[in-house]
C-alpha positions as CSV (number, residue, x, y, z in Angstrom):
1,X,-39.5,-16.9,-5.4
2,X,-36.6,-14.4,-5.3
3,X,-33.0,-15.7,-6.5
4,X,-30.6,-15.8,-4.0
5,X,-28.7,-13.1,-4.9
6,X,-32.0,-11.3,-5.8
7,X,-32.9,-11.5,-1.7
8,X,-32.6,-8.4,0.2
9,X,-30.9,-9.8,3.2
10,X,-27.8,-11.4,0.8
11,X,-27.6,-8.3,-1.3
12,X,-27.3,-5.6,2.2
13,X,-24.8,-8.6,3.4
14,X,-23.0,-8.2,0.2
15,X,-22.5,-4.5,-0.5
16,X,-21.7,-4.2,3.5
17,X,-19.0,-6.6,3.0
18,X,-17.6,-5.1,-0.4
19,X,-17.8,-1.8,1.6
20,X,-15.8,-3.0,4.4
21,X,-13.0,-4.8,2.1
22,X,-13.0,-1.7,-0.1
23,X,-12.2,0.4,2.9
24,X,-9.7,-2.0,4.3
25,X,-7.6,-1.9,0.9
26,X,-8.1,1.4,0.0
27,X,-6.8,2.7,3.4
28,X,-4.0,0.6,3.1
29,X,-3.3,2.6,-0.4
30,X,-3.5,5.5,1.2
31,X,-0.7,4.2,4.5
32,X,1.5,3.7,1.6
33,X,1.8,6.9,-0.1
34,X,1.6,8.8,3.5
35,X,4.8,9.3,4.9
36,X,3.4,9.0,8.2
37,X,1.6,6.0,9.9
38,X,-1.8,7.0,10.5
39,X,-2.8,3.9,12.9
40,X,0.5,4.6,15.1
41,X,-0.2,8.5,14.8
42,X,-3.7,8.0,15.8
43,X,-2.8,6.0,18.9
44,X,-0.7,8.9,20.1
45,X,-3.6,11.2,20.2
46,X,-2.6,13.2,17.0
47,X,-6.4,14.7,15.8
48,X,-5.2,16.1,13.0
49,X,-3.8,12.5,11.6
50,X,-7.2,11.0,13.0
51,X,-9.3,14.0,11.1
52,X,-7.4,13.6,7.9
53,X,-8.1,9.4,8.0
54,X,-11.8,9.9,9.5
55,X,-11.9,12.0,6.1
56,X,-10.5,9.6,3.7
57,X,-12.8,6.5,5.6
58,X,-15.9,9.1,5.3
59,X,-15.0,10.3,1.5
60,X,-14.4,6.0,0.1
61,X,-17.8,4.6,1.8
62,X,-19.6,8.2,0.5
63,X,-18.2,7.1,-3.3
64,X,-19.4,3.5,-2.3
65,X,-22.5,4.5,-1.8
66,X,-23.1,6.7,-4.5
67,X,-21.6,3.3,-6.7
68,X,-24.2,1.2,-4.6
69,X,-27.0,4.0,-6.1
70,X,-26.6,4.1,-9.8
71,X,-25.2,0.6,-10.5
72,X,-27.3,-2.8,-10.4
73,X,-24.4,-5.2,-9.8
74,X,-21.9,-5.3,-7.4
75,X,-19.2,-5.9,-9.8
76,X,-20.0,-2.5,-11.7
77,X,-20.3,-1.1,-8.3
78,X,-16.8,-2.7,-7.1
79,X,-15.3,-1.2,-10.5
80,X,-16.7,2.4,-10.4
81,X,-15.5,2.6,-6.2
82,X,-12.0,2.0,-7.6
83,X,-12.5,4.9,-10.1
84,X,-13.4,7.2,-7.7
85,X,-11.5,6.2,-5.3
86,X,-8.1,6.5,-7.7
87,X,-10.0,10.0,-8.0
88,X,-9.8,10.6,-4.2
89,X,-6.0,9.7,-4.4
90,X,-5.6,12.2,-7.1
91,X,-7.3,14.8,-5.0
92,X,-4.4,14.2,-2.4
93,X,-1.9,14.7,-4.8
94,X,-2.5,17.3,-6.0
95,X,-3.7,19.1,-2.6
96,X,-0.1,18.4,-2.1
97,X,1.0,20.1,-4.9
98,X,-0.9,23.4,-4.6
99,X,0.4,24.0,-1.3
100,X,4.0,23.9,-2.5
101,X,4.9,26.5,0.5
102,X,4.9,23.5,3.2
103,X,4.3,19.5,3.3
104,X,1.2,18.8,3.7
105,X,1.9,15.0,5.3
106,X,4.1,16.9,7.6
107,X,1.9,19.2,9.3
108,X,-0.5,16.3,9.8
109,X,2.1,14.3,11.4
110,X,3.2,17.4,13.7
111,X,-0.6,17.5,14.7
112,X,-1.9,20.8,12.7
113,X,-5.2,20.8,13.1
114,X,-5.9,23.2,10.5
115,X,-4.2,21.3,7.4
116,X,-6.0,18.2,9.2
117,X,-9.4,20.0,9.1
118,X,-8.8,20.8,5.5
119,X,-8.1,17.4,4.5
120,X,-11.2,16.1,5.7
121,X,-13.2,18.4,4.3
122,X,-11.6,18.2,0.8
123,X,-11.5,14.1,1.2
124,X,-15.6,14.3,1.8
125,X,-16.3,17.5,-0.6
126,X,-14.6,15.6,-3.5
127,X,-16.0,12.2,-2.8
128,X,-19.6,14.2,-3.0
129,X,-18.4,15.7,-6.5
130,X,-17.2,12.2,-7.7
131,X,-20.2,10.0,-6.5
132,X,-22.4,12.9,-8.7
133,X,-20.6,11.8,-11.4
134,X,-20.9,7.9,-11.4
């Protein structure tokens, strides 16, 4: 007879809740160093704030998975997550800092799409790159 954490059912029940925890307090992370608020900005209708946050959500479950692929236990999972999603933040930073021109957090919160559009696209590219390398 399977171990209890050895069961199928327990395991999906654990990962799913890591996942969801993991995306709760990572998000949170990410409210802090954003100088606007993306739940607020979201429930005014601003897309671009919605696109950048759907991107960042989409980009920390992608690495979670990835973790959830190549790791046995849910601790080493839980730790390599955080790595790659420190990663992710550092990805924001420093898309920050190559478009020294304008404020990237600024034209989100003034609803460019574009910048938004970028932002999710480089919050799911680089969550592919980093879950290739856990």
């Amino acid at each position: 007879m399977e171990s209890f954490w050895e069961n199928t059912i327990v395991l999906t029940a654990a990962r799913y809740s890591v996942a969801v925890l993991s995306i709760i307090v990572f998000m949170a992370i990410f409210e802090l160093v954003t100088s606007y608020k993306n739940w607020e900005e979201i429930r005014r209708g601003n897309l671009s704030v919605a696109m950048a946050t759907g991107g960042k959500m989409f980009g920390i479950a992608n690495v979670l998975r990835f973790s959830y692929e190549h790791n046995d236990g849910i601790l080493q999972s839980i730790m390599w997550s955080s790595i790659g999603f420190v990663m992710l933040l550092i990805g924001y930073f420093i898309f920050e800092f190559l478009t020294p021109t304008y404020k990237i957090d600024s034209e989100i919160a003034n609803d460019n799409r574009a910048v938004g559009f970028i932002s999710l696209v480089i919050s799911v590219g680089l969550s592919y790159v980093i879950g290739a390398s856990i």
